[in-house]
N, C-alpha and C positions, 0 to 999 in steps of 0.2 A: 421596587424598581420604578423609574420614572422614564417617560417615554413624551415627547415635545408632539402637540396637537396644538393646530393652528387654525382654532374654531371661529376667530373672525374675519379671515378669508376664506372660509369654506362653502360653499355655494347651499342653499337651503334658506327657509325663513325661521324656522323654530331652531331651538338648540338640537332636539335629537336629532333632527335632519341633519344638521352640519356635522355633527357629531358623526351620522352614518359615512358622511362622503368625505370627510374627515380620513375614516377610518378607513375605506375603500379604498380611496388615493393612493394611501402610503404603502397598501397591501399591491397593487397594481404598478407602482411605481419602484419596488423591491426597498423601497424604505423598511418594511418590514417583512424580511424574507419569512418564507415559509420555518416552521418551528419556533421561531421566536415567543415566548413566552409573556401576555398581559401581563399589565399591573391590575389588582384587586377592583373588584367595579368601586368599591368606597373610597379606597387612594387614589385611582383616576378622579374621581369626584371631585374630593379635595382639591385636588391637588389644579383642576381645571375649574375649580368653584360654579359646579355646575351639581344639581341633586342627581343623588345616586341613581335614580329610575332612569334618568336619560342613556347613562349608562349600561343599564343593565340591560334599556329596550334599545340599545344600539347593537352591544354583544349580541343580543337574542337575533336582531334582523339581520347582521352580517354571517352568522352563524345560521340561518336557515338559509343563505345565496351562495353556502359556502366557500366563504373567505376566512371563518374562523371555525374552530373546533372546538368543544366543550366540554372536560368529562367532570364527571362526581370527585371533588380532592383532588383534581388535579389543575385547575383553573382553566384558562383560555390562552388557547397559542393558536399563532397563524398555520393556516391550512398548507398541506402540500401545493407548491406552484401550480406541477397539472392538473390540478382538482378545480383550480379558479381560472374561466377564461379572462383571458387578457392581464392577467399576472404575469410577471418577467418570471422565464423560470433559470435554474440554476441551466450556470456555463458550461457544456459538456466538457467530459475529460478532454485536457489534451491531445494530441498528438504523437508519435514518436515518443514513446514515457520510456524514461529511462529505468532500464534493465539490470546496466552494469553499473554501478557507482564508483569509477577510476578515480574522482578527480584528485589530481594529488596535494591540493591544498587542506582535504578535510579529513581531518582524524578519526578515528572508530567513535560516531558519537554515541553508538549504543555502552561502551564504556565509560563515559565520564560517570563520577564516582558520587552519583546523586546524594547517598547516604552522608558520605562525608562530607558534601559542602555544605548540605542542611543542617547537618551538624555544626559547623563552625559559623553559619550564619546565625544559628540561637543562641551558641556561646558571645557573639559579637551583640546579637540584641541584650543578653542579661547585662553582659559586662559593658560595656562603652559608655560612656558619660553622656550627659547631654550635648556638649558641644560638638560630639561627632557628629548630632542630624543637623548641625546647620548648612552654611555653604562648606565646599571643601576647599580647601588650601590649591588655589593653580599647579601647583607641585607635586599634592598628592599628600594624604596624611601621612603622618608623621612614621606613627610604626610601618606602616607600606614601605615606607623610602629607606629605613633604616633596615627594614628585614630583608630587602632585595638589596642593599648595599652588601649586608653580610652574605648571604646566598651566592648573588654572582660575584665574587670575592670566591666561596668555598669552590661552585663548581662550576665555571667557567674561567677564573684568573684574571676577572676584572678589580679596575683599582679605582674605587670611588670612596666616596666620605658619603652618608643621605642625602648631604646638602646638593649636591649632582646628579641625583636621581630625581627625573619629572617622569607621573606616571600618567597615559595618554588613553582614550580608548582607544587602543590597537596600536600596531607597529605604524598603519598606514597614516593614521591620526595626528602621532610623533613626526614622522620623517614630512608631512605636511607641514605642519608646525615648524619644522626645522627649516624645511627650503625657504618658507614664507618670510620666516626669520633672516635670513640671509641674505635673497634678494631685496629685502629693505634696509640693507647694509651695505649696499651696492652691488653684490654677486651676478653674473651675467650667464654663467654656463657651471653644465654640473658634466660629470661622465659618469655612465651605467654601462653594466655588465651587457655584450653583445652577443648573444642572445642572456635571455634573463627574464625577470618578473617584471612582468611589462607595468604592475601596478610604481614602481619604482620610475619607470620611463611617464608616466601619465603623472603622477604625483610634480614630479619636477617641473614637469610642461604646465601642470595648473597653476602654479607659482609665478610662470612668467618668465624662467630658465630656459636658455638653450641648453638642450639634449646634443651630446655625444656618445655613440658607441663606441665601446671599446671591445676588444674581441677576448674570447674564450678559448683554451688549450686546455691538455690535459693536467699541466699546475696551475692553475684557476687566470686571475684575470691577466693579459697580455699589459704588463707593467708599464714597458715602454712603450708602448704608444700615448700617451699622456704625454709625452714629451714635446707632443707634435700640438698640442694645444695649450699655449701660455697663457689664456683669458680663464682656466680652469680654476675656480672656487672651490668645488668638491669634487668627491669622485666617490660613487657608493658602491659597495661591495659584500658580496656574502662569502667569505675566507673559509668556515668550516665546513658548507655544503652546497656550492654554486648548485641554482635554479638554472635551466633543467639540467646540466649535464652531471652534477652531481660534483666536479673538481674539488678538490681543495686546493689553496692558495698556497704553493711549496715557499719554505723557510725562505729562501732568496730570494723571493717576491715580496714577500711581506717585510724581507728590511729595505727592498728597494723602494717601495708604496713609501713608507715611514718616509725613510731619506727625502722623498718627493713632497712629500708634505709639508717636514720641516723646512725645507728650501724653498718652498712658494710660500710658506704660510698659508696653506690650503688647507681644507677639514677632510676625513676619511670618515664615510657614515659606513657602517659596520650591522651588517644585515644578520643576525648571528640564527640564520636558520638551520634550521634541524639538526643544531647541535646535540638538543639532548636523547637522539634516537643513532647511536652507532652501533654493528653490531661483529663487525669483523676488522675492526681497526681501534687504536689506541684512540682516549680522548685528545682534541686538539684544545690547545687554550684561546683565549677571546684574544684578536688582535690588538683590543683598548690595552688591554695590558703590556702590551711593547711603547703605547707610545700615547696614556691618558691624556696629555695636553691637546694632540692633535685626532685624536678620535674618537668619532661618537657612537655610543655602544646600544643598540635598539635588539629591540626581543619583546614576547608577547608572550600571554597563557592560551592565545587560537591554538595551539598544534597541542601543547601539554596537557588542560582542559579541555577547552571548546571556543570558537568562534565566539558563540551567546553569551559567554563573560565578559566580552568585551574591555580588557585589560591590556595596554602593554607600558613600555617603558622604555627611556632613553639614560644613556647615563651621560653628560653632558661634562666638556672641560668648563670651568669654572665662570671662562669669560663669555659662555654662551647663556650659563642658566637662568640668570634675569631678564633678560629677552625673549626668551623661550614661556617662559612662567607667564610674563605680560603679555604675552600675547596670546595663550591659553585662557588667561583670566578674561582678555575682553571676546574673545571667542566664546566661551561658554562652551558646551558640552565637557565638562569635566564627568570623567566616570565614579559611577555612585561610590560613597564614601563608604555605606557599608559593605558591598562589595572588596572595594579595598582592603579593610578589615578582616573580612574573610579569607582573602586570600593571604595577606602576612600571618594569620591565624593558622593555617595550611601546613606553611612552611615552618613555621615556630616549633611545629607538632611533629615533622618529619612528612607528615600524610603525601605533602608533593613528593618526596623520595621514592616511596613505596607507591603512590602511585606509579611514578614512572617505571621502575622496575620492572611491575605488572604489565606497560604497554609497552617495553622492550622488548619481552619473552613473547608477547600477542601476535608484534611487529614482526618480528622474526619469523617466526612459524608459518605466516600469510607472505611474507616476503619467498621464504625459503619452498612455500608451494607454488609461487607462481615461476619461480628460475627454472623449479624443474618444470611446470608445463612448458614456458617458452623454449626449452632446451630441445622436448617431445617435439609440441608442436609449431614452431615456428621456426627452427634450428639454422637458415640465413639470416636472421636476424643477431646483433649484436647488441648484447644488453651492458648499461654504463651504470656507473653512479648508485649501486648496490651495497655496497659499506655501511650504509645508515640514510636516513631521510625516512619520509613516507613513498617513496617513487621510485621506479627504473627508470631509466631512457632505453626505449627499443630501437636504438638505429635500425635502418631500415637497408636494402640493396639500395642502390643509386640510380638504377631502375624504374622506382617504382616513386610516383608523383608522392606526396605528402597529404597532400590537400585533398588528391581523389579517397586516398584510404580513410583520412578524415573522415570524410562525408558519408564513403560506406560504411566506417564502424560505428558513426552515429547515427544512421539510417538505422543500422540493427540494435540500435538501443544502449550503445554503449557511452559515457559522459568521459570523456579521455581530451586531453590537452594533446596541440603537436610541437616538432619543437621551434620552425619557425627559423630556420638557419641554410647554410646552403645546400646541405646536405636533408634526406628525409627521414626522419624520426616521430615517433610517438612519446610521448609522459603514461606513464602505466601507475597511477596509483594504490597500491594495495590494503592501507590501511580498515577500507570496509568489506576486502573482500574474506565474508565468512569461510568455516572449514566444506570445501569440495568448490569451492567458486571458481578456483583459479582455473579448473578443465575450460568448462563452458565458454570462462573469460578469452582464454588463448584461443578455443576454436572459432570464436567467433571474430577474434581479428586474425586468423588464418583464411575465415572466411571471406574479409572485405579486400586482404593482399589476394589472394584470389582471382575477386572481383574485379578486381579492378588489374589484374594482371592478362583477364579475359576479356578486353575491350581488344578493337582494332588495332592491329600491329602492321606498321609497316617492313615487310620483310623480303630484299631482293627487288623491290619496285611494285611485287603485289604488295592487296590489301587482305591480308589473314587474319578469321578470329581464331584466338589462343581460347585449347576448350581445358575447362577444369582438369580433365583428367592429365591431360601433358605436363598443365603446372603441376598438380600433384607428384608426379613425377621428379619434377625439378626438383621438389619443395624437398622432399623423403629423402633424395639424393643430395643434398646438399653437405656444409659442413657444421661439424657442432658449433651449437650456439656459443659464442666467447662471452665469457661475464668479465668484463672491466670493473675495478674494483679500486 
């Protein structure tokens, strides 16, 4: 191992001197936190062209001040922080550490299928040619584009050729790529879903786009209002499983979108989330497929895999993908080639199939325990968006702030999204909640609606605190929870 000493600004006159304060510094300085493990006294030597003794009599002195620790076969590592005064010692834990893990953007990571990706990533080391490890294609290697062409083709009812498929890291990476593309085409304003993934509202703004909301209903995005904005470029959408409320985009919207498109000449980006987790309703097909010319079809392996892959893709009408591609090439971060490989190796093999299957049935079962606590325990609450995704929406009474319950359910440890609309709702993500979680989970946001139900109430012109127990009362008494679906 090599480790950087800067022996001719080190204060001392002899080598082993500098050598001690040297070493001191870095240990004092948290250059070299505690545990950290020496290099060899012979390969520091070398390697600092200095004799081995200097070394050996620096270890030996900083190791009787201790700063370093020495055992028999096991070499020299730096000492525990509190052991050395004036050592930086480690950051204490956080704060407020999170308890409950809602959030609804992250999959059960303890499920991703170690086994099998390490397996498809040796199969891609034996087999792949030399020119895989060079740079990769702005597009994306070759089998990638062609095995995701076929794929979303089989189970979404997209219509591309490879040549239309550019692979991104991540959905957010793509749709950046895309707007950036666009307003150097002259684009001016984009429209996103109102309320929605706000990473969608901030991607557009970084580009240099004016942002429009559009709003949200129970058939996803409120069509006509587009209408009201002629300078519109694009307009992005998630059709199978609107963020957070969960909607879908009913058939009449989606030929009215098309029809709007085609008559502006405007792009439709096509958010196709959490398509492949349904669990009480028919598959819907990908919007691209009503109208490939005018839209753009983006998806990721974050929710299928993991986040840590760092994978997504767009599938692009024809007159976008050279633009797109040039502009990924002079950006750089193209995601690893071998990765790529692994992942059309996945899909070649069926493994993504079977994997999801697996996180369907998973999905299900932690979804289907937390309905029923919400139902037990929080029964005014009205749950949405349950069909599929990783998420419910827990509307909330009209009553009750959004923002205060926020703050108390993350106060008691809970990592949960709100929904940020005019009405007050919470994002309940279940994907990591283990078997018996969902109790604890609902009593502990029964606990902050509560809370915050027990602040100061103005009632009649007094000022009354509301005591837990009357709310409970309410609460018991209320009406079953409605699941929106």
């Amino acid at each position: 191992m090599e480790m950087h000493l800067d022996l001719d600004s080190a204060e001392g006159r002899s080598k082993r001197s500098r050598m001690e304060n040297a070493l001191r510094d870095a240990v004092r300085e948290g250059r070299l936190p505690s545990g950290t493990r020496l290099p060899a006294t012979r390969a520091l030597a070398a390697e600092l062209c200095v004799s081995r003794g200097v070394v050996v009599e620096a270890y030996a002195q900083l190791a009787a001040e201790g700063y370093l620790r020495t055992r028999r076969g096991g070499g020299t590592t730096v000492a525990p922080a509190g052991a050395v005064a004036g050592a930086i010692a480690a950051p204490p834990p956080a704060r407020g550490a999170v308890r409950h893990d809602l959030n609804p953007f992250r999959p059960a990571l303890s499920a991703f299928p170690r086994a099998v990706w390490l397996a498809a990533l040796s199969r891609v080391m034996r087999a792949s040619p030399d020119e895989r490890l060079g740079y990769p294609d702005p597009g994306g290697v070759p089998e990638l584009r062609a095995t995701l062409a076929g794929y979303l083709g089989r189970v979404r009812g997209v219509r591309a050729h490879p040549a239309q498929v550019v692979v991104t890291s991540g959905l957010r990476a793509g749709v950046d790529l895309l707007f950036a593309t666009l307003a150097a085409a002259g684009a001016r304003a984009v429209a996103v879903e109102e309320p929605g993934w706000r990473g969608m509202r901030e991607t557009a703004a970084g580009a240099g786009l004016r942002v429009v909301g559009v709003g949200v209903d129970a058939e996803g995005m409120e069509v006509e209002q587009l209408e009201r904005h002629p300078d519109l470029a694009a307009v992005a959408v998630a059709p199978a499983h609107q963020y957070p409320t969960g909607a879908v985009l009913s058939p009449a919207r989606r030929a009215r979108l098309v029809g709007w498109a085609r008559e502006r000449r405007a792009w439709v980006v096509e958010d196709d989330y959490d398509a492949e987790y349904r669990y009480d309703r028919q598959p819907i097909g990908s919007l691209q497929g009503l109208a490939p010319d005018r839209v753009v079809y983006g998806g990721s392996a974050s929710k299928t895999l993991a986040p840590a892959v760092r994978l997504g893709w767009l599938v692009l009408p024809e007159e976008l993908v050279e633009e797109v591609c040039a502009r990924q090439r002079l950006r750089g971060g193209m995601p690893s080639a071998l990765e790529q490989l692994a992942l059309a190796d996945l899909i070649e093999r069926g493994e993504l199939d079977r994997h999801l299957r697996r996180q369907r049935r998973l999905y299900r079962a932690r979804r289907d325990a937390l309905l029923e606590e919400l139902a037990r325990g929080l029964p005014e609450a009205t749950v949405e968006g349950a069909a599929a995704g990783l998420y419910v929406l827990v509307s909330l009474p009209p009553d009750l702030d959004e923002r205060a319950v926020l703050a108390e359910a993350r106060a008691r440890g809970m990592a949960l999204e709100g929904l940020g609309a005019r009405r007050p709702g919470v994002v309940v993500g279940y994907a990591n909640l283990d078997r018996g979680a969902a109790r604890p989970v609902v009593a502990t946001l029964a606990d902050a609606v509560r809370a915050v139900r027990a602040v100061r109430r103005e009632v009649g012109g007094r000022v009354v605190a509301v005591s837990s127990t009357s709310v409970e009362g309410e609460r018991m008494g209320g009406a079953p929870t409605r699941v929106a679906q």
